[in-house]
C-alpha positions, 0 to 999 in steps of 0.5 A: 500500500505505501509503495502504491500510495508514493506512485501515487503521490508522485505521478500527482506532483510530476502532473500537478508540475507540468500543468503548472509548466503549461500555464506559466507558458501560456500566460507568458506568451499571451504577455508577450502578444504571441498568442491568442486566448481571450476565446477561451475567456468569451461566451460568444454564443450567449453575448452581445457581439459586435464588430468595428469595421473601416474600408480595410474591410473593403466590401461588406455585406451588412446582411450577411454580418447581422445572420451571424448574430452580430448584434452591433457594428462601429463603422469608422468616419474619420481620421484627423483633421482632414481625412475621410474614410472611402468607405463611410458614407457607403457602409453607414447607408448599408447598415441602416438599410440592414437594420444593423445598429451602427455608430461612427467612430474618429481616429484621433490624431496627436497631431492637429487640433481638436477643434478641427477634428471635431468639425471633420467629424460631424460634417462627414456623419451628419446631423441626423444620428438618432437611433444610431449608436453615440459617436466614438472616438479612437484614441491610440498609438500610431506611426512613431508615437508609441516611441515619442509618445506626446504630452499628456497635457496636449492630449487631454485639452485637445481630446477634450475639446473634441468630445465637448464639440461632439456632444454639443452638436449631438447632445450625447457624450462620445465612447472613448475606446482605446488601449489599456496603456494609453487608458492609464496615461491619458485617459484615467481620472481625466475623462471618469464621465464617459463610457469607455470601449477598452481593447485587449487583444492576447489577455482577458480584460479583467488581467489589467483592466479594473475600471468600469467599462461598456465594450470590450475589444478582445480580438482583431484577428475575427473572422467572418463571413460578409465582407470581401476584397480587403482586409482578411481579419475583422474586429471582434467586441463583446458588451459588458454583461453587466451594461445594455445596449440600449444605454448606447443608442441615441433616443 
């Protein structure tokens, strides 16, 4: 019996070592942005999924994305101050016509004002948003900014102007998505009053996100079917279980 007890207790100490072993390898690839796990971590089949597209997506079929219970879809507008995107006007029609809740988004820039930003922004989407979702505007690294990254004090005046001219003209306040990075030296204690949008691609959010938040990026490499002739991958969100969607529509 103490022979067959210690084979026992040892074959249990070598698995308990090597299940170990796996974890601490899983984890520190995931870390270091090698591999995916959020999958394992989302119950995609009993949640609200939507997707954030832009004319890297090239041709989408509305119809075909909302058949694969995608519930909502971010569609993006603009860029900067000057920049439009090709495909806007395009998928912002469809997605109305398909009966797809949709909002638009701004890639913000560090590189010109807020104010003109703004003013891109609301003469490319329109006026007439409701029944939409609220606008929302991206705030992240880009080019060489992660290296030289700007000041927080520029940052947070110009975004701010930008958010105040957003919700003067629609009378909502704009979705802040962004990085959990960027979220910590820009956005935290400076922007507590809008409902964020947090991108973490190779870890679950809740391994470095504690804040409150409303939607949930946890993968850019989707994959579905109705869009063609671009971009292979497409982005993946899922609504915090805890929040509703309507609380992001426009009434």
């Amino acid at each position: 019996m103490r022979k067959g007890f210690k084979i026992i207790l040892i074959t249990l100490i070598i698995l308990v070592i090597v299940l170990i072993a796996i974890y601490l390898t899983i984890f520190s690839l995931a870390k270091q942005k090698k591999i995916f796990i959020n999958k394992w971590f989302v119950d995609e089949k009993n949640s609200t999924i939507g997707v954030d597209v832009s004319s890297y997506q090239a041709n989408i079929n509305m119809n075909k994305l909302k058949k694969q219970d995608i519930k909502f879809i971010y569609i993006k507008a603009t860029e900067g101050s000057k920049t439009q995107d090709d495909r806007f006007a395009e998928n912002w029609e469809n997605a109305k016509n398909a009966e797809l809740l949709s909002g638009a988004y701004h890639f913000f820039s560090y590189d010109s004002e807020g104010k003109t930003q703004a003013e891109n922004f609301i003469k490319t989407v329109g006026k007439d948003i409701k029944g939409r979702l609220i606008p929302a505007v991206d705030v992240e690294y880009y080019g060489d900014k992660e290296q030289n990254p700007p000041s927080k004090e520029v940052v947070v005046r110009e975004l701010k102007v930008f958010l105040e001219m957003v919700e003067k003209e629609y009378g909502i306040k704009p979705l802040i998505y962004t990085r959990t990075e960027i979220y910590n030296k820009y956005i935290k204690g400076e922007f507590d009053e809008y409902k964020k949008w947090i991108s973490s691609f190779y870890t679950p959010l809740s391994w470095n996100y504690k804040d409150d938040w409303y939607i949930w990026q946890y993968l850019n490499k989707g994959e579905l079917e109705g869009y063609t002739g671009g971009e292979k991958y497409i982005d993946l969100n899922i609504l915090n279980k805890e929040k509703n969607l309507e609380d992001l529509i426009i009434k």
